[in-house]
C-alpha positions as YAML, in Angstrom:
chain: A
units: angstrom
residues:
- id: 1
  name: UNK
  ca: [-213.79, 63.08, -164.96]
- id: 2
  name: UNK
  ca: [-215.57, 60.28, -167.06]
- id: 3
  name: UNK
  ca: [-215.69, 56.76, -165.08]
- id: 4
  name: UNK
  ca: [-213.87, 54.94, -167.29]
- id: 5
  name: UNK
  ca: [-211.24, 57.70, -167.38]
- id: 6
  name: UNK
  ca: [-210.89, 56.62, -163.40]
- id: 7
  name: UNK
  ca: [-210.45, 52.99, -164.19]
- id: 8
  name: UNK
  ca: [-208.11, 53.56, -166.72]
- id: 9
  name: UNK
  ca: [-205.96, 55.51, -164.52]
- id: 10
  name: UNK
  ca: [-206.44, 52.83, -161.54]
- id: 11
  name: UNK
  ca: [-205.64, 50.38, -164.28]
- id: 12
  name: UNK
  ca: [-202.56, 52.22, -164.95]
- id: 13
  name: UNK
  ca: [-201.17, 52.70, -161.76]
- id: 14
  name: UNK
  ca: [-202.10, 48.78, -160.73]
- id: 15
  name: UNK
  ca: [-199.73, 47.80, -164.22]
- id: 16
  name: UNK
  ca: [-196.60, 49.92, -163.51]
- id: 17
  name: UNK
  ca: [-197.05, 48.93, -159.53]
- id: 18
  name: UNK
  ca: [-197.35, 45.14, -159.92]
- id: 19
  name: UNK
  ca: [-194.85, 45.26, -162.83]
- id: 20
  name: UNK
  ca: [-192.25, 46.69, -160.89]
- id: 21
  name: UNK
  ca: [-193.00, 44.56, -157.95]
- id: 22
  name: UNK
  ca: [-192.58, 41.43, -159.87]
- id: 23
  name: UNK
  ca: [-189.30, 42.83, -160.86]
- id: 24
  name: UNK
  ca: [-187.85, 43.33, -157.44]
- id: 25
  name: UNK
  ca: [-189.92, 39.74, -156.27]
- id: 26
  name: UNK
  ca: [-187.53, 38.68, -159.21]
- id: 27
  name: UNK
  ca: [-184.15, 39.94, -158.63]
- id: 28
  name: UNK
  ca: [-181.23, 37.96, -158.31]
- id: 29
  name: UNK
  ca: [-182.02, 34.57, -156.78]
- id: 30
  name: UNK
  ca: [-185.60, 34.68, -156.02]
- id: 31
  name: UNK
  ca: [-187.16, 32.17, -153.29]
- id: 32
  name: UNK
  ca: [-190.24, 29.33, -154.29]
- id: 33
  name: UNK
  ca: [-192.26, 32.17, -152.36]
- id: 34
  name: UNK
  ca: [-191.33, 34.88, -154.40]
- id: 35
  name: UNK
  ca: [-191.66, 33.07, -157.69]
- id: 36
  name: UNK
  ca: [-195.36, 31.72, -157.27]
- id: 37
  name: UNK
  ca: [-196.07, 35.34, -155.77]
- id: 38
  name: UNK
  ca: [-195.12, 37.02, -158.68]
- id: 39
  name: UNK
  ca: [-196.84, 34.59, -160.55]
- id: 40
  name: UNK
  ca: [-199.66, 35.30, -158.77]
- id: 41
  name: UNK
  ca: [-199.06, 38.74, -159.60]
- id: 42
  name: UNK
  ca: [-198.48, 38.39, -163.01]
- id: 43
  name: UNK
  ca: [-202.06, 36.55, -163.65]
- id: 44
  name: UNK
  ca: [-203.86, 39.69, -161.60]
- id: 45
  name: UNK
  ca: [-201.75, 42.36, -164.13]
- id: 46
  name: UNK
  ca: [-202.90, 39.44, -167.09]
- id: 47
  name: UNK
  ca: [-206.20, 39.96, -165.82]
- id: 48
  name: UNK
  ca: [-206.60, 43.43, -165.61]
- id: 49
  name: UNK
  ca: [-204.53, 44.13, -169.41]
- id: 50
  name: UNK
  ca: [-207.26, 41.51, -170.57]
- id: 51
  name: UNK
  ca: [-210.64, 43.98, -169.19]
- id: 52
  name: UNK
  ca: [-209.20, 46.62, -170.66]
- id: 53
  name: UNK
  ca: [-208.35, 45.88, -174.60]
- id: 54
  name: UNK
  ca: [-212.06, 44.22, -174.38]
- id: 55
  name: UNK
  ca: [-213.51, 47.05, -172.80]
- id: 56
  name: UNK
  ca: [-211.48, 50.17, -173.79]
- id: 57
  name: UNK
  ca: [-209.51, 49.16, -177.10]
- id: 58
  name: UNK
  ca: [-210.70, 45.54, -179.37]
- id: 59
  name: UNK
  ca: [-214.03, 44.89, -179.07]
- id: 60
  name: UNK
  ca: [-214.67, 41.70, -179.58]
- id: 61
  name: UNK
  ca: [-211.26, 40.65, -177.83]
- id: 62
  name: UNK
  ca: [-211.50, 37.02, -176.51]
- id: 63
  name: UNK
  ca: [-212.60, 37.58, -172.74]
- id: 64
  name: UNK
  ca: [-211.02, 35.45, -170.16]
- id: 65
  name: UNK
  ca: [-211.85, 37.37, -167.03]
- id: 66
  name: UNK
  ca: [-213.67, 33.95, -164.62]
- id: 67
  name: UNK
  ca: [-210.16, 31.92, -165.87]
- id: 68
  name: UNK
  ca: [-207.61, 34.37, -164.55]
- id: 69
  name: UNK
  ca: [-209.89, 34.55, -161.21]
- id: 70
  name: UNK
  ca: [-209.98, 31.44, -161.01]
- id: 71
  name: UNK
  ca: [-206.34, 30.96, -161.28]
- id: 72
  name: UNK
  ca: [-205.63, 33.62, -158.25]
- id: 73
  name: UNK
  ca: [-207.18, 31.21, -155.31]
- id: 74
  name: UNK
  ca: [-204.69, 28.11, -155.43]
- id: 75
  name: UNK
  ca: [-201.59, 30.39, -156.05]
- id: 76
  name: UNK
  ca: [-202.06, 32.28, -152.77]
- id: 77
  name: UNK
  ca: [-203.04, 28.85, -151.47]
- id: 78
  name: UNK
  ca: [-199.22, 27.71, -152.68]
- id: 79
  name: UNK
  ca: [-198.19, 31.29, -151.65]
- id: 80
  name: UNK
  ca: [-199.45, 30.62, -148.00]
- id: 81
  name: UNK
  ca: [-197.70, 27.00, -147.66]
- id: 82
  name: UNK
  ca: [-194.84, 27.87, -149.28]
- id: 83
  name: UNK
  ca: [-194.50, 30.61, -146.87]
- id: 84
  name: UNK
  ca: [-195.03, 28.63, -143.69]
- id: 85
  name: UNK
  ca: [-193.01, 25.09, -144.75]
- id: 86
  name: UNK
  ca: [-189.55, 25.03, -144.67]
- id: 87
  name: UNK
  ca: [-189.36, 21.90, -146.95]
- id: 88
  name: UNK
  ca: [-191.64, 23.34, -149.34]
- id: 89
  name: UNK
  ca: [-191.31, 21.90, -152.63]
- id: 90
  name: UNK
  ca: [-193.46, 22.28, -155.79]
- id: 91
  name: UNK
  ca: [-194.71, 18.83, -157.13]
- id: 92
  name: UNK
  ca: [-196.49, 17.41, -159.85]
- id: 93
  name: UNK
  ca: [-199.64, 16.33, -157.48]
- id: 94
  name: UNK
  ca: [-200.00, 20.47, -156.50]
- id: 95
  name: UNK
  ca: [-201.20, 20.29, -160.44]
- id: 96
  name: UNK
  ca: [-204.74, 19.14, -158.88]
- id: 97
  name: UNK
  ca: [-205.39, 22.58, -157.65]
- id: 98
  name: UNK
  ca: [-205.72, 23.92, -161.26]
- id: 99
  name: UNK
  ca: [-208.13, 21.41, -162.69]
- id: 100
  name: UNK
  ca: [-210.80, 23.72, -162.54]
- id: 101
  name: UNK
  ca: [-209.00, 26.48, -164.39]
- id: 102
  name: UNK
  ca: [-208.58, 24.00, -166.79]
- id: 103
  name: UNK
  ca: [-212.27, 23.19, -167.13]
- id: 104
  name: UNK
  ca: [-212.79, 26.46, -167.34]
- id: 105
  name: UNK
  ca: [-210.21, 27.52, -170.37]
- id: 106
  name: UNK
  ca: [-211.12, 24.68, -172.03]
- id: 107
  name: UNK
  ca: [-215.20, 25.06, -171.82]
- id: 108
  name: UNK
  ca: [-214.00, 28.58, -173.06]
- id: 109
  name: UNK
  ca: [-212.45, 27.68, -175.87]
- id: 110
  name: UNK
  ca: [-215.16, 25.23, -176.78]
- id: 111
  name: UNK
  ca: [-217.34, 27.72, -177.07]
- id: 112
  name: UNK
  ca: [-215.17, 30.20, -178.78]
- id: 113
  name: UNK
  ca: [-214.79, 27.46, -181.75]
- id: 114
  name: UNK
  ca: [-218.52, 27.12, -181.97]
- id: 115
  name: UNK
  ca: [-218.09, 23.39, -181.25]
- id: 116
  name: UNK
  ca: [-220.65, 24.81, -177.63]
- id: 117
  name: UNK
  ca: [-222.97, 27.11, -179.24]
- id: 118
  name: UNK
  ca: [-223.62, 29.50, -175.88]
- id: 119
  name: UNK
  ca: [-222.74, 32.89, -175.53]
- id: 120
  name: UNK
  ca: [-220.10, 34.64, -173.37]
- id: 121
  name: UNK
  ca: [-223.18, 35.31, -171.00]
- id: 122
  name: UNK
  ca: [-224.76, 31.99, -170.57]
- id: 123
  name: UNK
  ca: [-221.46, 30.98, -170.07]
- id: 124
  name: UNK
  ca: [-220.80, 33.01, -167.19]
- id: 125
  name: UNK
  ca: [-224.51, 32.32, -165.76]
- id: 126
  name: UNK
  ca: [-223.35, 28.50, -166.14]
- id: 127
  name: UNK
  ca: [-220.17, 29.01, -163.51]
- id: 128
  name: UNK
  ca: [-220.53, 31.97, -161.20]
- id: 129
  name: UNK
  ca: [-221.84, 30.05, -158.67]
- id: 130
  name: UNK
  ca: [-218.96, 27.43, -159.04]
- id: 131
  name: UNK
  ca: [-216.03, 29.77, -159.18]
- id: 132
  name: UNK
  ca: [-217.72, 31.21, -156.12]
- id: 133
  name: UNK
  ca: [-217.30, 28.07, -154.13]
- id: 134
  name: UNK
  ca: [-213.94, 27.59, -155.79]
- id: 135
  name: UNK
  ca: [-212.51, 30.81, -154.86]
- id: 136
  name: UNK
  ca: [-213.70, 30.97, -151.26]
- id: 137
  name: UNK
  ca: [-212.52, 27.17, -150.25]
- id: 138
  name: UNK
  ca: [-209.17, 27.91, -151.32]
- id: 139
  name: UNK
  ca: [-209.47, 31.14, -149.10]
- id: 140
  name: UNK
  ca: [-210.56, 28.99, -146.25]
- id: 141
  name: UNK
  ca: [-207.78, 26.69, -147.06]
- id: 142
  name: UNK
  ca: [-205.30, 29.63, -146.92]
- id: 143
  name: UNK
  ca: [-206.63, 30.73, -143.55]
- id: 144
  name: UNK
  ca: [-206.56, 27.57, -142.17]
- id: 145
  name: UNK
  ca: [-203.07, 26.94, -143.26]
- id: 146
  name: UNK
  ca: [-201.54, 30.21, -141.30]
- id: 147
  name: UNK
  ca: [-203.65, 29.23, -137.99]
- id: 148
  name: UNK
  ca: [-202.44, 26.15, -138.02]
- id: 149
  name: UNK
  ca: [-198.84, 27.47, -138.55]
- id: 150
  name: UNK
  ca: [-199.38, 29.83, -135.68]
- id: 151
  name: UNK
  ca: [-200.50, 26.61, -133.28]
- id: 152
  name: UNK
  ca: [-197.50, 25.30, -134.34]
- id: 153
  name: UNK
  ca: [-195.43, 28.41, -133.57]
- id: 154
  name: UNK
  ca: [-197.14, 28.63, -130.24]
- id: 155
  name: UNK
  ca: [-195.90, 25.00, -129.25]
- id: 156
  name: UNK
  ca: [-192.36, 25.00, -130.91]
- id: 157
  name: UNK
  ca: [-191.06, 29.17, -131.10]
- id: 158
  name: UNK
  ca: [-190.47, 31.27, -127.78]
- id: 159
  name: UNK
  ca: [-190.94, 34.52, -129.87]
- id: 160
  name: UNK
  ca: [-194.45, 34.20, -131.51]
- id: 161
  name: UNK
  ca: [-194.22, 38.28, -132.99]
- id: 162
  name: UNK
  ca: [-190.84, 36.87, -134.74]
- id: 163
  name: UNK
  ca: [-192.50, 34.79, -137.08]
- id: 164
  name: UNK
  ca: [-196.08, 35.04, -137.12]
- id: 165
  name: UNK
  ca: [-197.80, 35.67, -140.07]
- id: 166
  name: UNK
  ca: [-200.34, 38.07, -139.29]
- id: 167
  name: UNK
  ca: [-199.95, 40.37, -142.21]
- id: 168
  name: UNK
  ca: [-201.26, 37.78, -144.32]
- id: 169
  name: UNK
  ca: [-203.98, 37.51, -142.96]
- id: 170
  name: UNK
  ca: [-205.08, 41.16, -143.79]
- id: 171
  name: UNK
  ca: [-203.80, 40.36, -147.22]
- id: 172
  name: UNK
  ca: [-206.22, 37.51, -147.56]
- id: 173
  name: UNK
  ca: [-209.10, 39.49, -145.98]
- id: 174
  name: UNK
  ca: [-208.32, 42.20, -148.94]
- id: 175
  name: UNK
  ca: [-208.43, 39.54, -151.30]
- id: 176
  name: UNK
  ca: [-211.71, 38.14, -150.19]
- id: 177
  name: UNK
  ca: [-213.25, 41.72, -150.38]
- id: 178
  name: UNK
  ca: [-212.12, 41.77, -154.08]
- id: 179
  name: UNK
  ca: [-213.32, 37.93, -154.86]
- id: 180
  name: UNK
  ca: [-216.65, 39.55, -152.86]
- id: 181
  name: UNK
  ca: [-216.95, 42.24, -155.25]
- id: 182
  name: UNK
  ca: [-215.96, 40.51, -158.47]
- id: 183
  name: UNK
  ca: [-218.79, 38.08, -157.45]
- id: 184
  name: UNK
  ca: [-221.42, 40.85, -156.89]
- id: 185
  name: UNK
  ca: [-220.41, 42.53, -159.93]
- id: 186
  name: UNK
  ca: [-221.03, 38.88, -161.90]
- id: 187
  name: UNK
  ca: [-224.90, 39.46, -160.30]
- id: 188
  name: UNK
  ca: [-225.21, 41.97, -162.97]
- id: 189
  name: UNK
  ca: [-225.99, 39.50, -165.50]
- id: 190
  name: UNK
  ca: [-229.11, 38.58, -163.16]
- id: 191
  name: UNK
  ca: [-229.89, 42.09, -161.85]
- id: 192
  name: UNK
  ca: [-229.93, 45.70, -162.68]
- id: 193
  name: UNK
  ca: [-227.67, 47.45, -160.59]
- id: 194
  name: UNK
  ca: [-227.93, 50.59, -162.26]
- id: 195
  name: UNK
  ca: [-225.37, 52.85, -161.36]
- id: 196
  name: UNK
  ca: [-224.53, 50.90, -158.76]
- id: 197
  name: UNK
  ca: [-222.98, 48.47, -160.89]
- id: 198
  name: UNK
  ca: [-219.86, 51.27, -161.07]
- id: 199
  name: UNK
  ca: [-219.73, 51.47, -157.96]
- id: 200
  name: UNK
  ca: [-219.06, 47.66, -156.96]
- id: 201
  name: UNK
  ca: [-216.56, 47.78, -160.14]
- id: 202
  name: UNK
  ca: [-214.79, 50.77, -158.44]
- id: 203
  name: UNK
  ca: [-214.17, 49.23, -155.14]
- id: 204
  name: UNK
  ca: [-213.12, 45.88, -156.63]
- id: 205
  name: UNK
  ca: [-210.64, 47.75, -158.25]
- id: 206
  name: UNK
  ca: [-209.65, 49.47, -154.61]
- id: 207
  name: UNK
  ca: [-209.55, 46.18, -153.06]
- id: 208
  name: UNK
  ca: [-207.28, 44.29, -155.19]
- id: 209
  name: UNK
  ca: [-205.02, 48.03, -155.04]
- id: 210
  name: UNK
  ca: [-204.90, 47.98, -151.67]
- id: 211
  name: UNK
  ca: [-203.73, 44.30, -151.62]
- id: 212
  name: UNK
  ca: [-200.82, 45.28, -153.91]
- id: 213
  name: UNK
  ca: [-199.96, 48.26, -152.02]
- id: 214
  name: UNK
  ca: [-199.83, 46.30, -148.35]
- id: 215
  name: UNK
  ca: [-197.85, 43.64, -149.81]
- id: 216
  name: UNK
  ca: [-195.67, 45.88, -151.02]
- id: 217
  name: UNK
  ca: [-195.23, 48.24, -148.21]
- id: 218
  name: UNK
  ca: [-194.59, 44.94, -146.00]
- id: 219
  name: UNK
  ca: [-192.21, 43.61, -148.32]
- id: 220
  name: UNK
  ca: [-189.80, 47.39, -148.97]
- id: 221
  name: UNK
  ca: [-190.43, 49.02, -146.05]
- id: 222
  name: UNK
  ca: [-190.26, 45.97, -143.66]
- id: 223
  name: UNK
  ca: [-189.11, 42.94, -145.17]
- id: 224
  name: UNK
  ca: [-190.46, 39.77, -144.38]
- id: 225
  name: UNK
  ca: [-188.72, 37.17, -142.49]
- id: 226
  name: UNK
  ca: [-190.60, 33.77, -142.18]
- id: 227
  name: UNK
  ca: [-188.63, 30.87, -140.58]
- id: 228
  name: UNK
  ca: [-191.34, 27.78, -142.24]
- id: 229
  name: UNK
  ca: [-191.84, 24.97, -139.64]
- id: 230
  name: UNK
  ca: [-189.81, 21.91, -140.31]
- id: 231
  name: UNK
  ca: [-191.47, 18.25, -140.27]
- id: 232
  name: UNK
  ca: [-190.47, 17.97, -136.63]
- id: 233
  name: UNK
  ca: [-192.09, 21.12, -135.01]
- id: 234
  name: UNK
  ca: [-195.68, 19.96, -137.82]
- id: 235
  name: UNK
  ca: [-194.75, 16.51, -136.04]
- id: 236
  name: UNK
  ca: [-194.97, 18.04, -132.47]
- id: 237
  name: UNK
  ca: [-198.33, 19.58, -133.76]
- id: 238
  name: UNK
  ca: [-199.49, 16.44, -134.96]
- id: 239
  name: UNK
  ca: [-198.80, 14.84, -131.79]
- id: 240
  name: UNK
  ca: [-200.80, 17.33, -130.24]
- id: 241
  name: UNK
  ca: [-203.44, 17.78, -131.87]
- id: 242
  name: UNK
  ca: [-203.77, 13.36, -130.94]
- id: 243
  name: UNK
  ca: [-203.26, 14.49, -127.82]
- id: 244
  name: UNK
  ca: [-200.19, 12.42, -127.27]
- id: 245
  name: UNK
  ca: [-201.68, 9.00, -127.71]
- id: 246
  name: UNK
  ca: [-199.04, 7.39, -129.08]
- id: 247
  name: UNK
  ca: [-196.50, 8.64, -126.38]
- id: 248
  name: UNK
  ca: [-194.59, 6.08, -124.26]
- id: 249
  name: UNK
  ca: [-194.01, 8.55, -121.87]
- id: 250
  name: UNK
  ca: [-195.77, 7.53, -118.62]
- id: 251
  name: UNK
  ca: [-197.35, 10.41, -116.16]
- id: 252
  name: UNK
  ca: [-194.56, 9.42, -114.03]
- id: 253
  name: UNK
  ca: [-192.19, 9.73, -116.41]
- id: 254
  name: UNK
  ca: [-193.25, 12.81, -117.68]
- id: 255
  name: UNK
  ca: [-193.20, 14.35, -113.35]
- id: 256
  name: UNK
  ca: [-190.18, 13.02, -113.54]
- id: 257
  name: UNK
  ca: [-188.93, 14.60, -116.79]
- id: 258
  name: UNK
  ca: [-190.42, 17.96, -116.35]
- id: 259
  name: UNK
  ca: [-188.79, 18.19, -112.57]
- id: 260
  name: UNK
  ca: [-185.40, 17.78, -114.43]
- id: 261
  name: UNK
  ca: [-186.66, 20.92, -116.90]
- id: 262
  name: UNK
  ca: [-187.00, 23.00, -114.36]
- id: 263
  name: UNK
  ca: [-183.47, 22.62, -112.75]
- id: 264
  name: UNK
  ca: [-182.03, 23.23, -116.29]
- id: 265
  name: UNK
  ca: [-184.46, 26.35, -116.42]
- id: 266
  name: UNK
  ca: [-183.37, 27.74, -113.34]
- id: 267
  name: UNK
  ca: [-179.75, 26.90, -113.13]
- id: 268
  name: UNK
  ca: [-178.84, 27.74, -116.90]
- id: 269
  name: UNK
  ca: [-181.53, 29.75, -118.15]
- id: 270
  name: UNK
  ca: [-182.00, 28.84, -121.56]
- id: 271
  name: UNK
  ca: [-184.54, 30.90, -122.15]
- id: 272
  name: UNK
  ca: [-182.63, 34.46, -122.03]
- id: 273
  name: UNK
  ca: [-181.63, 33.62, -125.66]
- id: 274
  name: UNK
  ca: [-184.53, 35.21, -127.50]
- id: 275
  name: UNK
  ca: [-184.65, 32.92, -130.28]
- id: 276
  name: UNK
  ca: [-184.87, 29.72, -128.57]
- id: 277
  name: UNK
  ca: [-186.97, 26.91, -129.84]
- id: 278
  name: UNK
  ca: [-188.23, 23.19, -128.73]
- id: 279
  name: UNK
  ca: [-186.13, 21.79, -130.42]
- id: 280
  name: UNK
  ca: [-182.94, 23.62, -128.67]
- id: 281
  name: UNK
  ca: [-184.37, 23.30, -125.51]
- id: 282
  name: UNK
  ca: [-185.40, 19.40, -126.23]
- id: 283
  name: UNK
  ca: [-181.48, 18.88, -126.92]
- id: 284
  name: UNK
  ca: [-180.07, 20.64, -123.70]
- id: 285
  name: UNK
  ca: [-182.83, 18.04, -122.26]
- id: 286
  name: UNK
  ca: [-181.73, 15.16, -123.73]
- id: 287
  name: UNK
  ca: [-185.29, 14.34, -125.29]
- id: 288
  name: UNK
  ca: [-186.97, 14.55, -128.28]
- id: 289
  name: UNK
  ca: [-189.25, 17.75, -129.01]
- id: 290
  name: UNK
  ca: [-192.56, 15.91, -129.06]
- id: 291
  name: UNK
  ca: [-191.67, 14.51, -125.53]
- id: 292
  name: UNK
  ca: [-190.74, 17.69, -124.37]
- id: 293
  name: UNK
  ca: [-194.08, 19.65, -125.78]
- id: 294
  name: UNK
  ca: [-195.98, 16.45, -123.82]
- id: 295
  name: UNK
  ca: [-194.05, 17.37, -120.65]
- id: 296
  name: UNK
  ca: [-194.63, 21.19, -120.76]
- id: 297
  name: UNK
  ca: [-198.67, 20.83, -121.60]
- id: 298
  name: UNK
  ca: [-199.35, 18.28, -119.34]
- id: 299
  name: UNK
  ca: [-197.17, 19.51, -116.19]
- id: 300
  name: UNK
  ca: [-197.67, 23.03, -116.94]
- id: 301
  name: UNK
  ca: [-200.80, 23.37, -118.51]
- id: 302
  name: UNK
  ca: [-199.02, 25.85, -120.80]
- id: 303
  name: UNK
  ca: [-197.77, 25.68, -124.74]
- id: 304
  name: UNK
  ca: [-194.05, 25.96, -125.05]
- id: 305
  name: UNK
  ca: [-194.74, 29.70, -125.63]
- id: 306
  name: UNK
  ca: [-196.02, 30.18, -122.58]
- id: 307
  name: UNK
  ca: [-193.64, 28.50, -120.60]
- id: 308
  name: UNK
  ca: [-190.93, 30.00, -122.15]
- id: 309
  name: UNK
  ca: [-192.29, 33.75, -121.06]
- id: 310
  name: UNK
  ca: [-193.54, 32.78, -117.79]
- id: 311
  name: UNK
  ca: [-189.65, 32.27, -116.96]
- id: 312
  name: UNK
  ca: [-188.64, 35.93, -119.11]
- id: 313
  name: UNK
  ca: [-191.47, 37.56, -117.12]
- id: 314
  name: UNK
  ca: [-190.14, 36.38, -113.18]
- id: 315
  name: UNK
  ca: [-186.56, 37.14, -114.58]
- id: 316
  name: UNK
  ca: [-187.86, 40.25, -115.97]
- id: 317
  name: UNK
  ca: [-189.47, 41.26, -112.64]
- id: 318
  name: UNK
  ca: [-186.13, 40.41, -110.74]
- id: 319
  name: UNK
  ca: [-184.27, 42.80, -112.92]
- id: 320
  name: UNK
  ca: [-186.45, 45.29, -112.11]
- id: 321
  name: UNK
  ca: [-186.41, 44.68, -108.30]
- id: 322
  name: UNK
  ca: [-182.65, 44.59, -108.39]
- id: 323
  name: UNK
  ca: [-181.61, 47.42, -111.18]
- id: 324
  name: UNK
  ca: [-183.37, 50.76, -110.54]
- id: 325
  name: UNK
  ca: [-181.55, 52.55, -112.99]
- id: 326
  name: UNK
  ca: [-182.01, 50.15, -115.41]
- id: 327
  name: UNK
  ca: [-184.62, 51.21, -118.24]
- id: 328
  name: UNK
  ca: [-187.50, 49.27, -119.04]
- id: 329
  name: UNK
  ca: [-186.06, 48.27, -122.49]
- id: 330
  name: UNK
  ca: [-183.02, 46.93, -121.09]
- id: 331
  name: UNK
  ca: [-184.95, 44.83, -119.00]
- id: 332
  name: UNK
  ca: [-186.77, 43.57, -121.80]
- id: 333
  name: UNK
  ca: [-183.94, 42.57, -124.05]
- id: 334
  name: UNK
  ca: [-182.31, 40.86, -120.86]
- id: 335
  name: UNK
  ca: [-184.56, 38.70, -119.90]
- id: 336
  name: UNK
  ca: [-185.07, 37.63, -123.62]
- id: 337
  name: UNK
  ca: [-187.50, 39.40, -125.17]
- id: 338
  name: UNK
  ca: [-187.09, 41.07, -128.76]
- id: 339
  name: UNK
  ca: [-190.73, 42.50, -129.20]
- id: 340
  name: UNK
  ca: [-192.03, 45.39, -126.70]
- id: 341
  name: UNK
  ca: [-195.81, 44.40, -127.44]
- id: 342
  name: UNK
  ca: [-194.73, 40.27, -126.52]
- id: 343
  name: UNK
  ca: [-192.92, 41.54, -123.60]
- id: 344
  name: UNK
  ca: [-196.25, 43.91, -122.51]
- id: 345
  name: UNK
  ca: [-198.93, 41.54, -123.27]
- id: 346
  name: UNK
  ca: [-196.54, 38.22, -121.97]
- id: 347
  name: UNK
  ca: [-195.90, 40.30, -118.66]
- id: 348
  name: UNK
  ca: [-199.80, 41.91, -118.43]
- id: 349
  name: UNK
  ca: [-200.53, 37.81, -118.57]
- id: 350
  name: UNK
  ca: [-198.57, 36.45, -115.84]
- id: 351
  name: UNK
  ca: [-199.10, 39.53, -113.62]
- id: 352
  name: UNK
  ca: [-202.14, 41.24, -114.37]
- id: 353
  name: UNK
  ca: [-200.07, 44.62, -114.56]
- id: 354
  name: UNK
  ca: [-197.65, 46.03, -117.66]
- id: 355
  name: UNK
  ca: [-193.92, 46.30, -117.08]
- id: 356
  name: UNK
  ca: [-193.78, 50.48, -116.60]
- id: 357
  name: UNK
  ca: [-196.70, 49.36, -113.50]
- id: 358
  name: UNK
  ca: [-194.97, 47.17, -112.19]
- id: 359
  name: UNK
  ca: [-191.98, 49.29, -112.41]
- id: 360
  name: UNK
  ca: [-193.49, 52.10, -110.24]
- id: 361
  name: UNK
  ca: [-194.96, 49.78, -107.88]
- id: 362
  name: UNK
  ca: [-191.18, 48.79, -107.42]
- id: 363
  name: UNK
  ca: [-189.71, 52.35, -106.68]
- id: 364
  name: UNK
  ca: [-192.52, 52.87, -104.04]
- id: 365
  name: UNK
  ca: [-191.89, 50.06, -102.25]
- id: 366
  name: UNK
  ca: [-187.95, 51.61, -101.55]
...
């Protein structure tokens, strides 16, 4: 089989998968995620139908290939917030993140008039290095976003596995391999790859198929629930991240307050209900959830996380003390936990064994 013959086929089977996938992002009442994803989506199938009339069908078709890359970055940027802010809104100001697309379409055009007299090549000499930069700081933005979500999580969520966001990340790492690529492939107009050069076209096009493909599979197979943070829980992160200066709790306060915590922890166990969050807990306390998150971490030493497990763990080994015929699962979900590989790596933590050890350790000891 001829090479191009390959990319054509890849080509193919990227249309008819994104198109479909924008359909179903689509259907019915679609969320502000779904909409700028399958915008997203829509620019990558733009891009791709753009390659290939140049390439395979017009020559001489006007060639837009740097602007629709350029376009991809700040969309998963929006993706990525909209995915972890509950308020999430769309604004005029989010228009700044496309003023370099803009430069870009319009220095194309420019030159496409004549009014620039440069050629398609010069031109891309002239910004590689730019949409380089460009591409990879909204990447780094992206990344930064969900780890800053997931600090959040840690201080505000018991149940971290419920709504982290780790399958982004491998969606972003398969969208820098195909901004990597694109970018060696650009070197061409410096260097002779040779027949390299089809190879690094080849596994851009992999890349970007396999970020389709896990996106999808997440989405069908195992749909995607994301509870955003709400301006209180990114106000209990801001408040850490200051380290509580501008708390009026005093350290004897705060002894004082935390002493209280644990007598509602141990008389009504709050914690047993799996989804329980700060600000739940903060209300059966009486306080706010940034005074509560000061309490924990600076009487504790742990995030609210932590805390939260530590207590599902000793209930978790009473259960297991008391109710031999009890399975290890039922322990689990009784003592709050959802998520075997939370409850195994919470319980490995605070213990330095895994439940099923701990377990047998138990039944010898009768």
């Amino acid at each position: 089989m001829e090479v191009y013959n390959i990319f054509e086929v890849l080509g193919v089977t990227f249309f008819i998968q994104t198109c479909l996938y924008i359909t179903f992002l689509l259907y019915r009442t679609p969320s502000k995620s779904n909409v700028i994803l399958a915008a997203l989506l829509g620019v990558l199938v733009l891009l791709f139908t753009n390659l290939f009339i140049r390439f395979h069908w017009i020559e001489g078709f006007p060639y837009y290939y740097y602007e629709f890359i350029a376009i991809i970055a700040p969309l998963q940027f929006l993706y990525t917030k909209s995915l972890v802010n509950k308020e999430f809104n769309l604004s005029f100001k989010d228009s700044i993140h496309f003023l370099g697309v803009l430069l870009l379409f319009i220095s194309r055009l420019l030159i496409q008039s004549n009014f620039i007299e440069i050629i398609d090549s010069d031109f891309e000499k002239l910004f590689f290095l730019p949409l380089f930069i460009y591409l990879f700081v909204y990447l780094i933005f992206s990344f930064r976003t969900i780890s800053n979500f997931h600090k959040t999580i840690l201080l505000t969520r018991s149940n971290f596995n419920l709504y982290n966001l780790k399958w982004l990340k491998i969606e972003l790492i398969m969208l820098s391999a195909f901004f990597i690529t694109i970018n060696v492939e650009s070197l061409y107009l410096f260097i002779d790859f040779g027949d390299y050069y089809v190879v690094v076209v080849l596994f851009s096009f992999i890349s970007i198929l396999l970020f389709i493909n896990i996106l999808t599979f997440k989405s069908l197979l195992a749909p995607i629930q994301v509870a955003g943070i709400s301006k209180e829980e990114d106000g209990v992160f801001n408040a850490k991240k200051i380290k509580y200066g501008r708390s009026k709790i005093s350290s004897e306060k705060s002894k004082i307050l935390f002493e209280s915590l644990i007598e509602l922890m141990e008389n009504e166990k709050p914690y047993i209900e799996y989804r329980l969050s700060l600000s739940q807990l903060a209300n059966l306390s009486k306080i706010t959830s940034a005074e509560l998150s000061q309490i924990i971490n600076e009487n504790s030493n742990m995030n609210f996380n932590d805390f939260i497990n530590s207590y599902r763990v000793e209930n978790a080994k009473s259960l297991i003390r008391e109710q031999k015929d009890w399975l290890i699962k039922e322990v689990m979900y009784e003592s709050g936990f959802q998520s075997t590989s939370t409850f195994n790596s919470a319980f490995k933590k605070f213990t330095g064994k895994s439940p099923s050890e701990f377990y047998k350790q138990s039944k010898n000891q009768l």
